[in-house]
N, C-alpha and C positions, 0 to 999 in steps of 0.2 A: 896192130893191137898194142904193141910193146909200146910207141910214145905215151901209151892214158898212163901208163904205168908211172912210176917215179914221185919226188919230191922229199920233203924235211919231214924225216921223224922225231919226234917228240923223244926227252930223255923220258923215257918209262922205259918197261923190258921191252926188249925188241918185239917180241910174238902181239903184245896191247897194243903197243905202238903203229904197226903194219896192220893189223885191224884196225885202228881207227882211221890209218891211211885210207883201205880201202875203203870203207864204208863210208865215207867221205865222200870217195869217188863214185859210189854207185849212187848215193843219194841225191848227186849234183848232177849226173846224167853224163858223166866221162864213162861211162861202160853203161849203154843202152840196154831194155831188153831185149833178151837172145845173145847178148853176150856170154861168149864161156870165158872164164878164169880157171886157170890149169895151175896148177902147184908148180910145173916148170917153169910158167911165164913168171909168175908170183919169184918164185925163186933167181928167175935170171934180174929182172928187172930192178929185184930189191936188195939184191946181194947177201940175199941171206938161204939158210938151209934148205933141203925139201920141209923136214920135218915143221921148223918153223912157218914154210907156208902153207903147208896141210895146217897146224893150228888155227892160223887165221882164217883160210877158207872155211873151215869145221864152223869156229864161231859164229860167222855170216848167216851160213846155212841155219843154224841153231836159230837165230833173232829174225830168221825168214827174208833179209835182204837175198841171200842167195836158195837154190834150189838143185840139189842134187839126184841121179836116177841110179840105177843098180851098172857098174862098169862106164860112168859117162862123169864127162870133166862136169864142176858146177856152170852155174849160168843164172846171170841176172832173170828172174819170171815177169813175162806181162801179166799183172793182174787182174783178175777180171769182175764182171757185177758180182758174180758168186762171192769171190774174197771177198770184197769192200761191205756186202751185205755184214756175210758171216762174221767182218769183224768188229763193225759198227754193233751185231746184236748181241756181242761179247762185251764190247765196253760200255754201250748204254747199260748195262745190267749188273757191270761193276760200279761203273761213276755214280750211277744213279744211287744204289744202293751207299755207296761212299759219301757222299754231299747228307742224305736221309740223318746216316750214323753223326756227321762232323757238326750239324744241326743239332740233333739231340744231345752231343758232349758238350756243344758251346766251343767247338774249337775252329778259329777263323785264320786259314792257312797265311801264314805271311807270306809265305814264298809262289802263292796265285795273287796275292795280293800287287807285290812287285813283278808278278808275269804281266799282268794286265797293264800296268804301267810303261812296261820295257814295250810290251806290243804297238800300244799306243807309240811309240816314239821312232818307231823304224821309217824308214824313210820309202817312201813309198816306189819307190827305181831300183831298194833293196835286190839280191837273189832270191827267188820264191824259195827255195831252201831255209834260209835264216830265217823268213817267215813264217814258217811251217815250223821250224822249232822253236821256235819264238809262243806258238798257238799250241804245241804239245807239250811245254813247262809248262802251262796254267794246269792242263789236266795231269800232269804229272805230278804238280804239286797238290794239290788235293788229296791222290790217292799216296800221296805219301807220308800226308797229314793223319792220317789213321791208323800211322806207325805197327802196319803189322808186315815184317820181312816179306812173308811168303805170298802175302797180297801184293806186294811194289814188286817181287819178284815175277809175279803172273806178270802183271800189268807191263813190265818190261819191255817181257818177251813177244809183247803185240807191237810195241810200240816203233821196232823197224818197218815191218811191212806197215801199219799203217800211217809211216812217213814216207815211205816209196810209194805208198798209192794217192798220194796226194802230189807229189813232184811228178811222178809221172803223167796224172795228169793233169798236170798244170792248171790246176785249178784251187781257189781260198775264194771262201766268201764273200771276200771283203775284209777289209782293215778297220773300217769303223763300223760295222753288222759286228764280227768277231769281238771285236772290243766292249762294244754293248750286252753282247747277252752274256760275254764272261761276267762283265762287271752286275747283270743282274741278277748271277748265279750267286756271285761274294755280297752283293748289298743283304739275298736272300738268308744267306746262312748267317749276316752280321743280326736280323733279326730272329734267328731263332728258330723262324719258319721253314722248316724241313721239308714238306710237302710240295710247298712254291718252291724251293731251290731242285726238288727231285722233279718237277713237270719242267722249271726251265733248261735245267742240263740235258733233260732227253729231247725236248723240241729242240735244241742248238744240236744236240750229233746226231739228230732225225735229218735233220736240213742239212745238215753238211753229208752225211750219208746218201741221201736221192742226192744230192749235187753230182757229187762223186761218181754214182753210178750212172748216169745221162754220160757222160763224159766218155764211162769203160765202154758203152754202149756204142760209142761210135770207132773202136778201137778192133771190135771182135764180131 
């Protein structure tokens, strides 16, 4: 276990820093799931304190990359249909609602606008990682286009596990499906039409959702 361990942290405080290490690591499939991460491995590998790897671990656990039990080290979770449902019918009912609101203020996100752009341009032999955050800035941008803290706050906290449950299983759309009905969510909201943009953002994480779940299906 200790090789997945290591590499270059970033100057930030060390505790941010080792968190984005790992999360890095989990999200590119260097710690499988059913992996446990212990605050002694975290601590020997990284040269740093207990305390500072209980932070990071805590973090994880918090953003739902990791999963912890009452007396039991964390551990990367397989996720299953239940998750991916459950959390597709949490963000269609945020997104949706968000694209509806950004429609009727007339605000046309520039930074989905440049998601869509950057998506388009990845190279298609990419990491299905970069990919995947590459697809989770467009809707991040949006709901952060509505400039309300505690809404980008929610949305946040989904938006680990639901990028572990798409690397896990290794599954996208498509690059040019994805790219299209993003851009027919932005063409919708540049007209005005709220309606159309709230019917095309939930048929795109309708469809990415049963994707998704066919996939966990064969996993459990």
């Amino acid at each position: 276990m200790g090789s997945n361990f290591g590499g270059v942290l970033r100057t930030v405080s060390i505790a941010d820093a080792l968190t984005d290490d790992l999360r890095s690591k989990v999200l590119d499939g260097a710690f499988p799931p059913g992996s446990t991460i212990t605050e002694t491995d975290v601590a020997a590998n990284y040269g740093v304190s207990r305390p500072t790897a209980k932070a990071a671990i805590v973090s994880l656990v918090h953003s739902g990359l990791l999963r912890r039990e009452a007396n039991k080290p964390a551990f990367v979770p397989r996720l299953t249909r239940g998750d991916v449902e459950d959390l597709y019918f949490v963000r269609i009912n945020i997104e949706a609602s968000v694209v509806g609101y950004l429609a009727e203020m007339g605000i046309i996100p520039q930074g989905a606008s440049k998601a869509v752009t950057q998506l388009a341009e990845i190279d298609h032999d990419a990491p299905p990682s970069t990919f995947v955050a590459a697809d989770l800035a467009f809707h991040r941008s949006l709901v952060d286009a509505a400039e309300s803290p505690r809404l980008s706050t929610l949305y946040g906290q989904l938006l680990g596990e639901i990028h572990l449950s798409m690397v896990q299983a290794r599954y996208a759309l498509g690059q040019e499906r994805i790219v299209g009905e993003h851009g027919a969510v932005l063409n919708a909201l540049e007209k005005g039409d709220g309606e159309a943009a709230k019917a095309l953002l939930s048929e795109h994480l309708t469809g990415a959702c049963e994707a998704l779940s066919k996939v966990f299906d064969q996993f459990n």
